[in-house]
N, C-alpha and C positions, 0 to 999 in steps of 0.2 A: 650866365652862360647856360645856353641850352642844353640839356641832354639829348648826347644822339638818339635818333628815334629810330625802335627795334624794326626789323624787318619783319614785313607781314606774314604773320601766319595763316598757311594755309589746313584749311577741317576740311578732313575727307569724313564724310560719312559710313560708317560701318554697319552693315545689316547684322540683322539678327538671326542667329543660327536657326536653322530653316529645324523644325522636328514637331510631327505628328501631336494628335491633341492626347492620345492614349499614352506613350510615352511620359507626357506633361504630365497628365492625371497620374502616373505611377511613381515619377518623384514628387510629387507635390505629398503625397500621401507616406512617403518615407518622412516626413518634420516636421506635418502635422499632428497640434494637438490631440490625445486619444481622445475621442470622445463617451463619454457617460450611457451607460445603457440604462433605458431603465424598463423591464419587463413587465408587461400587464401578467397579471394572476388570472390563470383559469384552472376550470374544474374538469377532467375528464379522466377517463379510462389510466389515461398513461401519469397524467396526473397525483393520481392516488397512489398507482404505486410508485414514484417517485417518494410521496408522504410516509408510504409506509415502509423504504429500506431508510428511510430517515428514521423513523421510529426505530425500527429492528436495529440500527447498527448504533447509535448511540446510548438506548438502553444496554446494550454488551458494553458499550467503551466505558461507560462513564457506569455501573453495574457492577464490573466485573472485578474491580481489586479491593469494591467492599465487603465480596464473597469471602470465607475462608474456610479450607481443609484442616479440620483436626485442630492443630494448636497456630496454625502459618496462613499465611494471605494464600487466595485457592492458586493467582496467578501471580509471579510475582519473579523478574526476571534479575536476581538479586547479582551484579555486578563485581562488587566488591571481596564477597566471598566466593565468587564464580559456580553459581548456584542456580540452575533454572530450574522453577516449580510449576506445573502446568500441570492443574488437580491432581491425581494421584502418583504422578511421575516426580523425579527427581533428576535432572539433567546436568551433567558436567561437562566443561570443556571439553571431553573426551569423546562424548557426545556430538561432537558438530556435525558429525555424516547425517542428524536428522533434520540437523538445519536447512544442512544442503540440499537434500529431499524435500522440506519443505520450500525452498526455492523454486527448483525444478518443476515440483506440480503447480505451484502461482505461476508459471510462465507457460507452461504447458496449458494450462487453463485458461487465462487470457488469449493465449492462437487459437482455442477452440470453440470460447464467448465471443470471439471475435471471428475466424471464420463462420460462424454459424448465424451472427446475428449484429454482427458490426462493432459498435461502440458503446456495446451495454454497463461495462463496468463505470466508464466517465459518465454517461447520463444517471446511472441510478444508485450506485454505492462507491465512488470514488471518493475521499475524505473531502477533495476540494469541493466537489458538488455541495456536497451533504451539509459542510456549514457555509458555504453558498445560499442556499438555499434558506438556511436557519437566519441568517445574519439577513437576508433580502424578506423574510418573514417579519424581522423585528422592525424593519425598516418600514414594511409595508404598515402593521397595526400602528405608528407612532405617527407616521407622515403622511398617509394614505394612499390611496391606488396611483396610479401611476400618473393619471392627468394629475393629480393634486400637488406628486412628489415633484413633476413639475414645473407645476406656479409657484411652487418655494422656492426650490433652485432657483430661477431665474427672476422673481421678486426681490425685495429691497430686504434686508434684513433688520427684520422689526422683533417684539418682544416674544408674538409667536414663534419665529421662525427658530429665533434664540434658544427657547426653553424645549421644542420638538429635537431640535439636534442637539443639545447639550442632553435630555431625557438619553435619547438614541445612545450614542457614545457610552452613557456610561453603562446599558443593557449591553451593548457590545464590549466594553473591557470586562464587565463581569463574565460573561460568556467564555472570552478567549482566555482569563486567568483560570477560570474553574476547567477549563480543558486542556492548558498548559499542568495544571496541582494536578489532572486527572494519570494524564502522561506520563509525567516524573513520579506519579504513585506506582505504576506499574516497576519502576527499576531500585524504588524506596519504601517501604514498607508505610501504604498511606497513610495508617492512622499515625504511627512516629515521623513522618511528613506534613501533615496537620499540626501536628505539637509544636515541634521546631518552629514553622511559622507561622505561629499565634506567638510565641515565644520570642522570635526575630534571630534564629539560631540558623546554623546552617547557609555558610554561604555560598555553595555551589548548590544544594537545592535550589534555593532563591534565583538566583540565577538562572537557572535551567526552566523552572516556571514560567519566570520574564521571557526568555530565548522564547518558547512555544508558545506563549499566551503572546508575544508580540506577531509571531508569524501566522498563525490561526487571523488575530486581527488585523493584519496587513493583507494578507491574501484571501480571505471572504468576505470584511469590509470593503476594500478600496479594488485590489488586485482581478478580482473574483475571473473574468472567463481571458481575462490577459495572461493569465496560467496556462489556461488550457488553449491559449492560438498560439503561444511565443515560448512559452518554459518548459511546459510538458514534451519529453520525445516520442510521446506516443501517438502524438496526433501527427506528425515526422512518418513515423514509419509503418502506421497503420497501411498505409493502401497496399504494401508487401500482403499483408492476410486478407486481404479482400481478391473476391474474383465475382465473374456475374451472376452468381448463386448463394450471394451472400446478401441476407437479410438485411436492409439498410432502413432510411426513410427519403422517400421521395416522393417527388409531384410528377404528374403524370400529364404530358404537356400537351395530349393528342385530345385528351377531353377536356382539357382546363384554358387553351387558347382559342381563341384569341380574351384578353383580359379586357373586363371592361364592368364599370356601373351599369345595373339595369333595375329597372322596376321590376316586382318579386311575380307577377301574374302575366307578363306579356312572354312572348316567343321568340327568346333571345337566340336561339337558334335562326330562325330564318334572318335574324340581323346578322349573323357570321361571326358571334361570341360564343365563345364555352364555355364550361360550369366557374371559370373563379370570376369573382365580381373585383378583384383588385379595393379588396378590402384594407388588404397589410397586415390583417391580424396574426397571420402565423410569423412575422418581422418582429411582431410587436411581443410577441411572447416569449422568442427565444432569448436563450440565455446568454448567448453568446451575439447576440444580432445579427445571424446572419439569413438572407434571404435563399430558405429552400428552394425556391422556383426558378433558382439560376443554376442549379444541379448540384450536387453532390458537391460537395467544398470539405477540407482538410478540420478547419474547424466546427464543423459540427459535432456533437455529443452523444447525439441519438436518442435524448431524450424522449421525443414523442411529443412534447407539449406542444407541436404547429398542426401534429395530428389531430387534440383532439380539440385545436383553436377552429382548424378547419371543417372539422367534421358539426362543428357547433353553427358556422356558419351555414351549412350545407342541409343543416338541419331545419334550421329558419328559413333557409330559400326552396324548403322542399324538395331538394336536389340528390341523389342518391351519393351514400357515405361514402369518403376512400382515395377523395379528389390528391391528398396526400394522405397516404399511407405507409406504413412497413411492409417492402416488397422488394424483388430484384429484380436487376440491369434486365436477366432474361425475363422475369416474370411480367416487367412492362412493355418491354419491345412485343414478346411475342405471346401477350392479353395471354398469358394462363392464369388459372383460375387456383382459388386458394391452396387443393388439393396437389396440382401438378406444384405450387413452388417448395411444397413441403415434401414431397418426394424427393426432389432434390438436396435433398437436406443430408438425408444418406449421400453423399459423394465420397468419393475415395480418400481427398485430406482430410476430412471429417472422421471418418474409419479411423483412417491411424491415429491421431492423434488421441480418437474415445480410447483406442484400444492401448495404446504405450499409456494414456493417465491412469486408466483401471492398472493397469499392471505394476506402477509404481506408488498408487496409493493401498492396492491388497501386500505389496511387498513392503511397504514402510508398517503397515496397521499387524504385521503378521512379525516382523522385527522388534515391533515396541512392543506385542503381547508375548513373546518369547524373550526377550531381554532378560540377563542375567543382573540383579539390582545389587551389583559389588563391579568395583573396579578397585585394577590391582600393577603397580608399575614397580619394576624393577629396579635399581639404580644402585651400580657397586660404587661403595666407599673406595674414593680416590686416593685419600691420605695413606692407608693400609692395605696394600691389596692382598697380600698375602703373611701369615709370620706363624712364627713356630713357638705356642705358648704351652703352659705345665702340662707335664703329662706326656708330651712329646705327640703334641696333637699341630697337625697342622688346619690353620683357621682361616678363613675369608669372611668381611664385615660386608654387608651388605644391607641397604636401605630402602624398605616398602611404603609403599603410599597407598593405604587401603581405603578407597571410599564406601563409604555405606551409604548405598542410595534407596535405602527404604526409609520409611517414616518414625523405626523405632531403633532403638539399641540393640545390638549384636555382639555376640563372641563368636570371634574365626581363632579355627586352630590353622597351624602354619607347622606345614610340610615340606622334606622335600626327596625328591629322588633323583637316580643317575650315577653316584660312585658309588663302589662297597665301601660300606664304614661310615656312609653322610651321615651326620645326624646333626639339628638343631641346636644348639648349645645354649641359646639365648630363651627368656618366653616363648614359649610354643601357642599359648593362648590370647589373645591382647581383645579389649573390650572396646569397640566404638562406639558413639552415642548417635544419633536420630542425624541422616542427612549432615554427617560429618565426615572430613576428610583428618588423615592422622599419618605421620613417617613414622614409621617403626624401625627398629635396628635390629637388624638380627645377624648370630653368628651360626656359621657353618662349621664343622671341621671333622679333617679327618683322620685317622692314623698316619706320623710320618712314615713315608715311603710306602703306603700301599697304593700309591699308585703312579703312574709315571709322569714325568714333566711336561707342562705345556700348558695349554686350554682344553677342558675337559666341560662339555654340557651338562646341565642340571638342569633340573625343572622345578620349580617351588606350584605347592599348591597349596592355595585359600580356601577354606571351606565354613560354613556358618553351620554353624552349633543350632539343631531345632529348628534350619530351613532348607528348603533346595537351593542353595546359591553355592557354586562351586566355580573358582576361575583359576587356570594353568599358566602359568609365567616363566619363560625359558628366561638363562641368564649363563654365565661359564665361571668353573672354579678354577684358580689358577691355583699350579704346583711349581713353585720355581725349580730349576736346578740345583 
């Protein structure tokens, strides 16, 4: 027996959702793969100094915790004892107001690095840059310039290719470990952090090495300017500090278009081209891959290096330097010249901003050279507040925490005033040792009844025996009923 036979189906055709080619280009580029940058090396102006805040800021980092003050690492932000040393200072938790301040002025300072001249801090001494930078150098001497780096990439993997990046790799793990040991030296005292791990001791140092030598090498091996377009929020919120008087890097389209290939001796002018020959080399240089001659874009860095890719070109075509430059919105629209943009420079947000950093760096710098190097906390024994012991004295316990924040031993005598009859009952004198903190117990007391019930103020004072360090501490005696 046959099966009944289905009734025909009928296929409508569905078109396809009608949308623009730019639209398409914009999702398409949200799932696509990231692609690989790989930046040609040049020599120039802005060049150099890029090399050289890479010098300066790593000879400090990786410098700085093998320095030492006196008998202690010079810096040395010791955690555990809650202890910050920063050369001749001694800082305790009680100290955070200068943290704070130093907050304040890095933010303060960025709005005015950045009103005045854009993105200096990401192109020249940002930590990402810097081993960016380092990490794309080791890359460069091992695999070679950039056409080289990629015929390898994209070649077969043979025994060259093998032993170039296996060599790489392990320059980059040693790198990112000795800057991770560098890092956790600053909060562990690095030479007894060396010890431990020649030893295999210490397993939260260990850790913590790994933690910052893995990030270092994940974010300036692989990561590198996908920090600085997607992670970093400053690249976010930068154009809040920009305005058109603000030093940027830009191309300048009124002499650079129309773009085109020319031979270096003819008269490209009456052809109806302008000075860029659409080389790509300021594309090919930047760090981040982005093409200055499409304007000002979020992720630039402000490095300079298309400056001085271009100025190199411009040099060989015997073309006058500048084609991309450091200049402003105004300084290009309305052709002033170097003097008129730098005049500008003086504006009014510029003003404030010079003038509140000055005021809060001579007020922090005039706080730490006036600082008093004793800290002194009050805190009454809870168990005992008050009792009437021999003698018919009545007594209140009370507990000090005297820090000594100088570098040597101290005797402070303890005082105190505010009722007739107070006197110290306990050591009057008590000895601390170098950048030690110490609870003291001390008793008060007074004659019973000479004085009446309730809460009565007193003031304890600290004072160092053989130096100016004097510090006042209010606190209340209780007299029961």
């Amino acid at each position: 027996m046959n099966p009944p036979s289905e009734p025909a189906r009928k296929v409508i055709p569905i078109a396809p959702v009608a949308s623009d080619a730019s639209s398409q280009g914009e999702i398409v580029s949200l799932y696509e793969a990231q692609k690989k940058i790989y930046p040609r090396s040049i020599s120039g102006l802005f060049a150099r100094w890029r090399w050289g805040m890479v010098f300066l800021t790593q000879i400090v980092f990786y410098g700085l915790p093998w320095f030492e003050w006196g008998q202690r690492q010079m810096v040395l932000f010791d955690l555990g004892a809650r202890r910050f040393y920063i050369f001749g200072l001694v800082l305790y938790p009680q100290d955070f107001i200068y943290l704070t301040g130093l907050l304040i002025i890095s933010a303060l300072s960025l709005f005015l690095f950045t009103a005045v001249a854009g993105r200096l801090w990401c192109g020249f001494a940002c930590p990402q840059t810097v081993y960016t930078e380092m990490f794309m150098w080791i890359e460069h001497k091992i695999e070679g310039d950039r056409s080289a780096r990629l015929r390898l990439d994209n070649g077969p993997w043979t025994f060259e290719k093998v032993r170039k990046k296996f060599f790489k790799q392990v320059i980059w793990i040693a790198v990112a470990l000795w800057t991770g040991f560098t890092f956790v030296g600053y909060f562990v005292p690095i030479r007894e952090l060396g010890a431990e791990l020649l030893a295999v001791q210490g397993g939260w140092q260990i850790f913590w090495v790994l933690f910052y030598g893995f990030a270092t090498y994940g974010n300036a091996g692989y990561m590198r300017e996908q920090v600085c377009k997607y992670m970093c929020p400053y690249a976010r919120f930068q154009s809040a500090m920009f305005d058109k008087d603000t030093l940027i890097v830009t191309y300048d389209p009124e002499r650079g278009e129309q773009r085109g290939p020319r031979k270096k001796n003819i008269d490209y002018k009456a052809q109806g081209l302008g000075d860029c020959i659409d080389c790509s080399l300021c594309v090919q240089v930047c760090p981040v891959g982005i093409d200055i001659r499409k304007g000002l874009q979020y992720e630039c860095i402000g490095c300079g290096l298309c400056v001085d890719a271009c100025n190199t070109v411009m040099d060989k075509m015997q073309y006058p330097r500048g084609l991309i430059r450091f200049s402003t919105q105004n300084g290009v629209a309305k052709r002033w010249s170097q003097s008129q943009i730098l005049r500008r420079v003086l504006r009014p947000r510029v003003l404030i901003y010079s003038a509140v950093l000055v005021a809060l760096c001579v007020g922090m710098m005039a706080s730490l050279a006036t600082r008093t190097p004793l800290k002194v906390d009050v805190v009454r024994d809870r168990a005992a507040l008050s009792r009437i012991v021999a003698g018919g004295k009545l007594e209140n316990i009370y507990r000090l925490q005297i820090m000594n924040a100088t570098e040597g031993p101290q005797r402070y005598r303890i005082s105190v005033r505010g009722l007739e009859g107070l006197e110290v009952a306990s050591d009057a004198e008590v000895d601390i040792g170098a950048a030690e903190s110490r609870w003291v117990a001390v008793r008060l007391q007074i004659p019973y009844g000479s004085a009446p019930s309730g809460s009565h103020a007193v003031q304890f004072d600290v004072q160092a025996l053989g130096a100016d360090a004097h510090v006042s501490e209010k606190s209340v005696f209780l007299v029961p009923r």
